[in-house]
N, C-alpha and C positions, 0 to 999 in steps of 0.2 A: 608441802615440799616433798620432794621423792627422794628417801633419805634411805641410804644402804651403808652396810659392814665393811661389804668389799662392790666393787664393781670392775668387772673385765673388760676391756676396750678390743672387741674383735673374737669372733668364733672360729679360726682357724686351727689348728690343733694344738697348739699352746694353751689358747686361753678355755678351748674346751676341755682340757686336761686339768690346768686349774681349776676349772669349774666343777671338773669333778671330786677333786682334792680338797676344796674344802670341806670342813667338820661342822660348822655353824654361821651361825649370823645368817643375815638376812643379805643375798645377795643377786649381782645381775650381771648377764654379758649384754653390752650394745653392741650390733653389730651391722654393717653400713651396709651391706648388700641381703638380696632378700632371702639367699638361703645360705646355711654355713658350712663351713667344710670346704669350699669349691679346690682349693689345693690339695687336700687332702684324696679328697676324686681324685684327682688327675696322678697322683702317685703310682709309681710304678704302673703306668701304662693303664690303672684303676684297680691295680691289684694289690698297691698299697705297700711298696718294701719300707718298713715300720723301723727296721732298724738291722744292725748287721751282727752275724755270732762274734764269739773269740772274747778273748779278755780285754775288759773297757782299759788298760791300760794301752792297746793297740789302737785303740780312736784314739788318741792326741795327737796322734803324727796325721790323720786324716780331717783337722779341720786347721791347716797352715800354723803361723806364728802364735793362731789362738789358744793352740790345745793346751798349751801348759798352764795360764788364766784360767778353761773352763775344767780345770780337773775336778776338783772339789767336789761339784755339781755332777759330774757325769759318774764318779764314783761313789755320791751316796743314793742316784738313783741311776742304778746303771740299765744294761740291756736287760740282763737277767729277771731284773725287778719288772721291766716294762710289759715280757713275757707272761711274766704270772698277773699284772694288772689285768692286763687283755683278756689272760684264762679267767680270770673272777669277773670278766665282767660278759664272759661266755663267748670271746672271740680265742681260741685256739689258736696258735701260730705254728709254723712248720719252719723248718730249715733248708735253704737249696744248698746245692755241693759249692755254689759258689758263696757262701754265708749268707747271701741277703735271707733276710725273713722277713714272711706274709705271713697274713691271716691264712689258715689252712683253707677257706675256705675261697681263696683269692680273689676276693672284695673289699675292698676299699669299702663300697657301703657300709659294709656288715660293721666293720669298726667305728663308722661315722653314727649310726645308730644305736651301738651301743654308748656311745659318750655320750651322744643328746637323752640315752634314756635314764642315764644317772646322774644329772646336772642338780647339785646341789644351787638349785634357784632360777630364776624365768632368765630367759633370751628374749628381748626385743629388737626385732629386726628392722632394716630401711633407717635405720638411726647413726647418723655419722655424726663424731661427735667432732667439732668445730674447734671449741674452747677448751683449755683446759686455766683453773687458778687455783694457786693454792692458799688456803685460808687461815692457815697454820697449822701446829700438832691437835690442836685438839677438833677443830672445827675440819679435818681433812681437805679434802679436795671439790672442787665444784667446775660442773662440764655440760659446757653448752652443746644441746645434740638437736638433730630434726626431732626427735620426738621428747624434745622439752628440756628443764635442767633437771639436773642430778645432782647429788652432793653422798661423799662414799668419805668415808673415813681410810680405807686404803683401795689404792687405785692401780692396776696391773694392767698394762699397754701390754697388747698382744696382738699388734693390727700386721705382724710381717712385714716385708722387702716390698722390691718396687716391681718383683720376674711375674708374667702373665698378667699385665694389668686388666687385665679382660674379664678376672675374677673379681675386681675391687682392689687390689694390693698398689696401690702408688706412694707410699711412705709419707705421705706427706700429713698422718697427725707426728709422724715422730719429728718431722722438721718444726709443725708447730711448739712441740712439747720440748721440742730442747732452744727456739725461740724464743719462746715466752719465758720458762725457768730457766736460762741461762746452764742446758746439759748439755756438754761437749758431745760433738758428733760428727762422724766418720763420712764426707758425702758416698749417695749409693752410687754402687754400679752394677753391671751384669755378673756374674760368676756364674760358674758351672754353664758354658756357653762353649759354642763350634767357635773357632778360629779361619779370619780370613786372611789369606797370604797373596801378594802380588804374584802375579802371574802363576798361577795355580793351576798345576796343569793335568791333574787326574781327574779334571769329571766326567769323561766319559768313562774311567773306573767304577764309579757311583757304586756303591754297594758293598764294595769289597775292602774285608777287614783284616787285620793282623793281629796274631799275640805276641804280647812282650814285645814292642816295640821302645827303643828309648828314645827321648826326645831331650834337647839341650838346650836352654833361654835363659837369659841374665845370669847364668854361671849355676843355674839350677836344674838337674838333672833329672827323670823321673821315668820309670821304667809301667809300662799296662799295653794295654789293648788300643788301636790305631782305628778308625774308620773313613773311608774315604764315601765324602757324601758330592751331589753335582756340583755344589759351589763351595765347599773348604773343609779343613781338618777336622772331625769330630771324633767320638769315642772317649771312654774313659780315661786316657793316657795324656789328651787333649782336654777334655773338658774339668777335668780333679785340678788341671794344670794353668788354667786357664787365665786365675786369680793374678799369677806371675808374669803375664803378660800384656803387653801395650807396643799401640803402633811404633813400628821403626825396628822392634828388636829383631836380633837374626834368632830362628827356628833351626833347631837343626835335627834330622831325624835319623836313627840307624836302626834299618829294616832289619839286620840279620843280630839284632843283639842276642848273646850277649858278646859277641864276634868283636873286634878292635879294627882299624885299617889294617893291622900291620899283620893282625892274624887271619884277615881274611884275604890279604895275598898269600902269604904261606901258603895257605890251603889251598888259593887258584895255582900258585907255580907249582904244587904237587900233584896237582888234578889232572892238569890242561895238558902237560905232551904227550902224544898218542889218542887224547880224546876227539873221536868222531864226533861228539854231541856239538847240537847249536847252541847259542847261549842260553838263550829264551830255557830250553830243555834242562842245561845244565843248573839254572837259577830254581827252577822247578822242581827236579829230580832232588838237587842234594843238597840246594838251600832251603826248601821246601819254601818257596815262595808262590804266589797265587803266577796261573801262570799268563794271565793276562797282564800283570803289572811286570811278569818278566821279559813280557815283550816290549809292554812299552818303554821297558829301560832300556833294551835291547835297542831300540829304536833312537832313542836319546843318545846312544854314544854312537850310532852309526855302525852298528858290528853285529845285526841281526842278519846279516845274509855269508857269516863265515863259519868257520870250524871252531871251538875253541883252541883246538891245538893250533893254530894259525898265527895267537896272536900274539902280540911283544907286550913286552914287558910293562912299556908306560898304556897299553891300552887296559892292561890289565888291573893297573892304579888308577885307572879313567872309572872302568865297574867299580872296583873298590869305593874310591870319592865316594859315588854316587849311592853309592848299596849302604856303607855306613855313616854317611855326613853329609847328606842330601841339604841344604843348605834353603831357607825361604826368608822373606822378610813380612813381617806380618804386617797387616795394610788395617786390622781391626778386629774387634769382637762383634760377635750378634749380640743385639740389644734384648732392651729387656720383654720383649715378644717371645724369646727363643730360652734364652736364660732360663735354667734351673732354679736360682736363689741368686742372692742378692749378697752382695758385700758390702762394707760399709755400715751406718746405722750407727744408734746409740754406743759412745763408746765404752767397753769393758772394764774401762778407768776410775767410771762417776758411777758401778755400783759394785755391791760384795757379791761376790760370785759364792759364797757361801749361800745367801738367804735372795736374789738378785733384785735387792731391795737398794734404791738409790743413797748412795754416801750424803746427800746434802738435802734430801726432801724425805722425810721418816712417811710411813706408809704408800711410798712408790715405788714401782716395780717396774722392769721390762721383763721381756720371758720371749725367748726365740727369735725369730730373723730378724725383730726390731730390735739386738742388737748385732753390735758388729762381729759377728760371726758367720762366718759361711762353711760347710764340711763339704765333701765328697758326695760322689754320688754312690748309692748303694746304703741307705737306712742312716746315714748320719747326720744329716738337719732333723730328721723327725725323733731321734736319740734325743737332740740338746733339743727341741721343743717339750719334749716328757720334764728331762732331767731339769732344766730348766722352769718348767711350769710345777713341777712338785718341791722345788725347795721353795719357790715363793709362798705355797700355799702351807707348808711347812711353818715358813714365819708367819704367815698370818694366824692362822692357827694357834701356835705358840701364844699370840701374841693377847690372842681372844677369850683364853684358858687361864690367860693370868688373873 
């Protein structure tokens, strides 16, 4: 029989992070596709944004309702620690002005190969595992896979979300695993995804982005970056936001934040009499908006062929409307082809976010996108895969010492 300490279900950066973290025993990652890491690649465009600077006190507000649940975890292994992980294990990080942090060396590989080269225990790959029972405390866990059964005295699910199924990621041992042992669970969805809106009418904008735009959905507000792509709303302002939204609700967007309606009449009735400029120029010049989208707003209210000083009063609440409370109805999200991460998943309920050991099955574990957690984009899923994967190995540990 093939009999282990610990065994890790999935080599994605979770459970190769665990894998690293263990001290002992005799251990293994199975994992169902034939090379590991494939998310890990794909991070930051392959250049791997690991995690974000600034005090781990400021990540809670960047993974929704969750942050206050996974504090625990992110503050005994915060970014700072993850930093100096990387340096010992010879990958260097760098910091950009906008916080995200790489590998200085901006690969992705280069970190993927340092985890494989310090894996306390063999990877077998092409192994999906099927089955999961448990046999009790003392006898652990036993897991039917393509490459045979297995029996692990502690067992740490780190198989990820359902985003990029093109990697292997489809969720579906955690659907097993909370099937068969009765672990409440979150169904998945897309997060961190573009938004579609009925009648969307910038895509021949395609390309052109803004900062600090604010955006407004089910009474939730949230202020970043805009990008207008050929078929819907993307950027970080959209996409960090994206959790909060579902067909039907109204979008509402203000291009000139942090402007009001009321203060960005003021400003037109003080600008406009005696102004020679066209609008398009005027939205350009002192709104500093891009000036193709000034025209085509320009266009949308019918007033790209006058003066501004021409115009009345209610045309001028007409731009206003439009410039701060552009209004859409969202018609859907990109799926999980396009999706960043995944929400939903094992819920944060059935384990201790201390050790992320499950409350009702003693030596199991989840660790990362297999649960229900999803953060922002910019270094903070791959934060709570570290922080997450080192307090379980933490308790296992602990637990192997005694």
């Amino acid at each position: 029989m093939k009999k282990y300490d610990t065994i890790i279900v999935g080599a994605g950066a979770a459970g190769l992070y665990c894998g690293c973290a263990l001290s002992g025993g005799k251990n293994l990652i199975l994992e169902k596709g034939k090379r590991p890491g494939l998310k890990l690649l794909m991070s930051g465009s392959g250049q791997c944004n690991v995690t974000h600077g600034g005090s781990i006190k400021e990540f809670l507000a960047c993974y929704g309702d969750k942050g206050r649940s996974i504090r625990t975890c992110l503050q005994k292994h915060n970014n700072l620690e993850l930093c100096r992980f990387l340096q010992g294990l010879g990958v260097p990080t760098v910091e950009r002005d906008d916080g995200k942090i790489f590998p200085k060396s901006m690969k992705a590989q280069d970190i993927l190969n340092a985890l494989l080269e310090n894996q306390n225990g063999e990877i077998i790959y092409e192994s999906e595992v099927t089955e999961v029972e448990y046999l009790g405390q003392e006898e652990g866990y036993h897991l039917k896979a393509r490459a045979g059964d297995f029996f692990a005295k502690n067992l740490v699910i780190a198989t990820g979300g359902a985003s990029f199924p093109t990697t292997g990621s489809d969720g579906k041992l955690a659907r097993t695993v909370s099937a068969s042992l009765g672990i409440p669970m979150e169904d998945l969805k897309p997060s961190l995804t573009p938004v579609f809106v009925e009648n969307y009418c910038y895509g021949e904008l395609s390309g052109i982005s803004f900062r600090d735009v604010a955006i407004m959905v089910s009474g939730h507000r949230a202020v970043g970056d805009l990008l207008f792509t050929f078929k819907n709303f993307s950027g970080p302002v959209i996409i960090n936001n994206s959790r909060y939204m579902k067909t039907g609700d109204v979008l509402e967007i203000n291009f000139v934040w942090p402007r009001s309606r009321q203060e960005l009449l003021a400003e037109m009735k003080k600008d406009f009499p005696g102004n020679g400029q066209s609008l398009v120029n005027y939205m350009s010049d002192t709104l500093d908006l891009p000036k193709r989208f000034a025209k085509a707003v320009a266009e949308m209210t019918g007033l790209d062929c006058r003066k501004v000083s021409q115009f009345t009063g209610d045309e001028m609440k007409d731009v206003c409307a439009l410039l701060t409370g552009q209004r859409f109805t969202v018609s859907g999200l990109a799926g999980f082809k396009e999706a960043m991460a995944t929400a939903g998943g094992i819920k944060l309920s059935s384990v201790s976010t201390k050790t992320m050991e499950s409350k009702d099955y003693p030596g199991l574990y989840f660790i990362g996108e297999v649960l229900d957690v999803d953060g922002d984009t910019g270094g903070y899923n791959l934060q709570f895969a570290y922080s997450s994967a080192m307090v379980a190995a933490d308790s296992i540990n602990w637990k192997q010492q005694k």
